[in-house]
SESETI-645610 format. One record per residue (C-alpha): residue number from 1; x, z, y. Coordinates in nm, 2 decimals. Layout:
ATOM    k       X       Z       Y
ATOM  NUM       X       Z       Y
...
***
This chain:
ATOM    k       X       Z       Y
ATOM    1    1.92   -9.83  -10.70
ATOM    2    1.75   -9.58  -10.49
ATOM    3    1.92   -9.42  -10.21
ATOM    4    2.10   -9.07  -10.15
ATOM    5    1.89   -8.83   -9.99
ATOM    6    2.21   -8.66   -9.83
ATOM    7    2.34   -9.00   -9.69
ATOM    8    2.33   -8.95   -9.31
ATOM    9    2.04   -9.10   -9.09
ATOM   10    2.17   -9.35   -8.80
ATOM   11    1.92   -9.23   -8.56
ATOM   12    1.97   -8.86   -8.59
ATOM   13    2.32   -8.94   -8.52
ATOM   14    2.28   -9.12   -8.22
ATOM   15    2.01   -8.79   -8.15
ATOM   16    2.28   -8.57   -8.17
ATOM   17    2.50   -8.81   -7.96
ATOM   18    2.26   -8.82   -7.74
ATOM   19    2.21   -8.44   -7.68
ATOM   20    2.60   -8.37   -7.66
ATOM   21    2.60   -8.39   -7.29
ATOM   22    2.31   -8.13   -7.25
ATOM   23    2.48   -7.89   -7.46
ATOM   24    2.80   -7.87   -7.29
ATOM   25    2.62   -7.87   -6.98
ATOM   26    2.41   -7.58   -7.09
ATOM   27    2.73   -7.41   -7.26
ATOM   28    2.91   -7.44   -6.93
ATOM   29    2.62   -7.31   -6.69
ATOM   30    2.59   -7.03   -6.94
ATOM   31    2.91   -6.90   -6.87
ATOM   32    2.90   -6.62   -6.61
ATOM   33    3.21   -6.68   -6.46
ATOM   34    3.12   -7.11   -6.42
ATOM   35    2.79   -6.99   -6.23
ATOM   36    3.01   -6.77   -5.99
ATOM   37    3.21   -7.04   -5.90
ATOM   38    2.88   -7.31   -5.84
ATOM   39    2.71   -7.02   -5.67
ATOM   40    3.02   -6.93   -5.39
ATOM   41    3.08   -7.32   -5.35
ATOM   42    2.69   -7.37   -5.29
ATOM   43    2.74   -7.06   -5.05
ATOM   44    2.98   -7.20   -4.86
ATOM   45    2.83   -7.52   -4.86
ATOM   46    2.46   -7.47   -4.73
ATOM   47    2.72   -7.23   -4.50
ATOM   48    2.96   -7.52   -4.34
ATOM   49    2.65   -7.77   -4.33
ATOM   50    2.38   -7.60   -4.16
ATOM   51    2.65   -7.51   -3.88
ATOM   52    2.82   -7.83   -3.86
ATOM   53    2.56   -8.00   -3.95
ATOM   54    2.33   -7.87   -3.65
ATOM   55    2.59   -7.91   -3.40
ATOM   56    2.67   -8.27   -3.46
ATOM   57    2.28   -8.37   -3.48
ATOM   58    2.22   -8.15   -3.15
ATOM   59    2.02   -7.94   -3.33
ATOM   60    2.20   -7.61   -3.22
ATOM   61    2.25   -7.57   -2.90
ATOM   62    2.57   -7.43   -2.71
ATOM   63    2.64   -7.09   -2.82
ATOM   64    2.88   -6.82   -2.67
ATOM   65    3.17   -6.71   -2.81
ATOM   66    3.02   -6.42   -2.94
ATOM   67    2.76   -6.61   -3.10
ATOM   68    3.00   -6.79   -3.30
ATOM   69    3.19   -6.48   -3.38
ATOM   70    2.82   -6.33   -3.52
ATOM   71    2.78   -6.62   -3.74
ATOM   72    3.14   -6.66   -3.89
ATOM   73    3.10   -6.27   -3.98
ATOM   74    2.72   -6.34   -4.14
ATOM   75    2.89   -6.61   -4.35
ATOM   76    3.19   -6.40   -4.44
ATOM   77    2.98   -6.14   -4.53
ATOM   78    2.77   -6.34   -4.79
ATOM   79    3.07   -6.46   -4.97
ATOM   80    3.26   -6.10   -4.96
ATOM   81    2.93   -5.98   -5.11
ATOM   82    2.97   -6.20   -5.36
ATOM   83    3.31   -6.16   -5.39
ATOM   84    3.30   -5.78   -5.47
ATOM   85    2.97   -5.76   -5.71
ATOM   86    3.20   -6.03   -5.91
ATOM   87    3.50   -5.80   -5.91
ATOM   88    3.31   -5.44   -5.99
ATOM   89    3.17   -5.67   -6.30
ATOM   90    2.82   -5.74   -6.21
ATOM   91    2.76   -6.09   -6.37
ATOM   92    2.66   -6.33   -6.16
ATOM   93    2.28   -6.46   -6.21
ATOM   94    2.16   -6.71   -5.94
ATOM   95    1.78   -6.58   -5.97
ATOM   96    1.99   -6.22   -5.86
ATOM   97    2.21   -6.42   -5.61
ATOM   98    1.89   -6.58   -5.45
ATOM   99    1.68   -6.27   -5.40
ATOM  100    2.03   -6.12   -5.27
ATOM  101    2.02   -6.38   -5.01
ATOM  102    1.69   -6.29   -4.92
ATOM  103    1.71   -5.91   -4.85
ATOM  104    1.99   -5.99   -4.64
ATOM  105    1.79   -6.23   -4.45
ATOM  106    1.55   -6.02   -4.39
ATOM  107    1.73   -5.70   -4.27
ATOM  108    1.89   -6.01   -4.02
ATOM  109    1.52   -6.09   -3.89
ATOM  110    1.39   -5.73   -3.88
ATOM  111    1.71   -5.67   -3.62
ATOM  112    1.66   -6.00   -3.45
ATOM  113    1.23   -5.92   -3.41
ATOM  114    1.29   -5.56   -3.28
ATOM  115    1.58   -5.70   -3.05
ATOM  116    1.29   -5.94   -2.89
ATOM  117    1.02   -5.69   -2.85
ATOM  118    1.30   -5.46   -2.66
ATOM  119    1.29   -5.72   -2.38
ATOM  120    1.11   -5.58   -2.06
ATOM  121    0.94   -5.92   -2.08
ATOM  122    0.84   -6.08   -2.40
ATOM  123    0.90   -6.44   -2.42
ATOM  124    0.62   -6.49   -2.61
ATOM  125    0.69   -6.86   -2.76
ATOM  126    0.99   -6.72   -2.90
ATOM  127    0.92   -6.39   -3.04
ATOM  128    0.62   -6.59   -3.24
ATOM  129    0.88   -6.81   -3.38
ATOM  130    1.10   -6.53   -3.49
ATOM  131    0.77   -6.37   -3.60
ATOM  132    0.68   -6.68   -3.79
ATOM  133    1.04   -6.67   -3.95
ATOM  134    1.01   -6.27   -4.00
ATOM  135    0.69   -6.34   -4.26
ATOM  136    0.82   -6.61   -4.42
ATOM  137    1.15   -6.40   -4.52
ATOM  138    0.93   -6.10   -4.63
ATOM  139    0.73   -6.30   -4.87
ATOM  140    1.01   -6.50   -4.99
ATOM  141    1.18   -6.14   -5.05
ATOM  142    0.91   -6.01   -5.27
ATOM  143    0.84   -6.35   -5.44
ATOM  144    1.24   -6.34   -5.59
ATOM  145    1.22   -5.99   -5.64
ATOM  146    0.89   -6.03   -5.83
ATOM  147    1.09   -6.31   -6.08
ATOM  148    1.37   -6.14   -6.06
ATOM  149    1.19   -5.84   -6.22
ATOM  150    1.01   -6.03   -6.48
ATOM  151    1.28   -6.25   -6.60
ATOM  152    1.56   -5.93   -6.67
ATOM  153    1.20   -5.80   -6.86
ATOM  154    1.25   -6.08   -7.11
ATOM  155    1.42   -6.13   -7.37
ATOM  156    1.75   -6.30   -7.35
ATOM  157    1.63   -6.65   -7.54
ATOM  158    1.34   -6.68   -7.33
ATOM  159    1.33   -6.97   -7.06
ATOM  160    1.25   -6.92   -6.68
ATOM  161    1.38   -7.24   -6.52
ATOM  162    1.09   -7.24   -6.27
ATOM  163    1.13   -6.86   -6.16
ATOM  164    1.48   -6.93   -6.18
ATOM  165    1.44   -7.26   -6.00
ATOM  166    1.19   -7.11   -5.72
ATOM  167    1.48   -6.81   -5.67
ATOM  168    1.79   -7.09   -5.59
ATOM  169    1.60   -7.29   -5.33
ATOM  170    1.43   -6.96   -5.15
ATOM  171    1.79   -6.80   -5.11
ATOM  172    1.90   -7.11   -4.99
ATOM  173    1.65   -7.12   -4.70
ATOM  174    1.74   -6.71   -4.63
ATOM  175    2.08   -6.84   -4.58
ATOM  176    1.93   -7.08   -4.32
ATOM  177    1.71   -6.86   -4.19
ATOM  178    2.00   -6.59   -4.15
ATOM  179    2.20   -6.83   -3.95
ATOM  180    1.88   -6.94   -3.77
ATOM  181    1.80   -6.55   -3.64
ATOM  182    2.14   -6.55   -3.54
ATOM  183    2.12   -6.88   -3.30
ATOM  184    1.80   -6.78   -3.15
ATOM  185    1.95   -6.44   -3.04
ATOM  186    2.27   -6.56   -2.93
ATOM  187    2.03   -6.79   -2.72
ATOM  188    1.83   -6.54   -2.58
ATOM  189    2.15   -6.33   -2.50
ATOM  190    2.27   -6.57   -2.28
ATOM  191    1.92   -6.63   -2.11
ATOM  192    1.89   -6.24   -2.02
ATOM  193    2.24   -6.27   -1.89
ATOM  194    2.11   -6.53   -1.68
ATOM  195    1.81   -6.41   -1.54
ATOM  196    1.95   -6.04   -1.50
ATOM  197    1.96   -5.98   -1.09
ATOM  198    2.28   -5.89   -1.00
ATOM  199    2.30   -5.45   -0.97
ATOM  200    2.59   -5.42   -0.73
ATOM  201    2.43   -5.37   -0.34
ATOM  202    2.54   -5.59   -0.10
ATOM  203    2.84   -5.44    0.13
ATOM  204    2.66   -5.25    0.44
ATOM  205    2.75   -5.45    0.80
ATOM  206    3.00   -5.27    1.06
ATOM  207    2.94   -5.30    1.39
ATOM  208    3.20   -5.31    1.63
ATOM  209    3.19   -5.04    1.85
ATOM  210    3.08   -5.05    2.19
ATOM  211    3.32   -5.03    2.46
ATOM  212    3.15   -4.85    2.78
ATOM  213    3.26   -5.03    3.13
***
């Protein structure tokens, strides 16, 4: 007695099983509103662990008071940007959100690269770092702006995860980055602050007046 052919095959069950976990994971990171959430926790994240993170290993050093203030209000503004494109209805895409990052990075080095060659004296190993850093930003900009570009271009069912991929981790490093440009002129604040000679003229000596005998 032969077999139904409609009878159900045991190993394409346990296939689709097997593949149950993708989908929902793929159903859930297709939902606009789930990739708004992961992207402002990563934010925050990369955001509270580059800072404390740096502090506690030593790797930043002491800043001033107004150096904190500048990097609480770089970190505010990342997630307010965020914040707002969500609420005026821009769907969140993290290909977008990482060459957002990097745009803001950059405008955060070109300030921080003109505010070293202002400087009546160059330092010159730093202004090659912040150089250095300056580059790197500008080609990671046009790099997620160049997959940015081509992945809107395709069609919706077409697969970027390595343009898509390459966007995440760049924005991450321009958050770094945009924390990093920060530190290093907070630093050199305080160093000009330092070596500034004091402008106030000393107080000019009175002499007594002679008394005639």
């Amino acid at each position: 007695m032969g077999t139904s052919s409609n009878s159900p095959n045991p190993l394409e069950n346990q296939q689709i099983v097997a593949d149950q976990p993708n989908h929902a994971r793929a159903k859930f990171l297709a939902d606009p509103k789930h990739q708004f959430i992961l992207g402002l926790v990563t934010t925050i994240l990369v955001c509270v662990l580059f800072v404390l993170g740096g502090k506690l290993l030593g790797q930043i050093p002491k800043l001033s008071r107004s150096g904190w203030y500048a990097i609480c209000g770089a970190c505010a503004a990342l997630i307010l940007k965020m914040l707002i494109s969500n609420q005026i209805g821009q769907d969140f895409k993290f290909h977008k959100h990482g060459y957002d990052m990097c745009v803001m990075a950059f405008g955060t080095s070109l300030t921080t690269l003109s505010y070293e060659m202002s400087h009546p004296k160059v330092d010159g190993p730093t202004i090659t770092f912040v150089f250095v850093l300056f580059v790197m930003v500008f080609c990671a900009m046009l790099q997620t702006g160049l997959n940015t570009v081509k992945i809107d271009a395709e069609k919706a069912g077409t697969k970027h995860t390595g343009s898509i991929w390459t966007n995440i981790i760049l924005g991450v490093f321009a958050i770094l980055f945009n924390i990093m440009f920060l530190v290093v002129k907070d630093i050199d604040s305080q160093q000009s602050a330092v070596q500034q000679p004091s402008t106030s003229a000393p107080a000019p000596k009175v002499s007594a007046p002679e008394v005639s005998k």
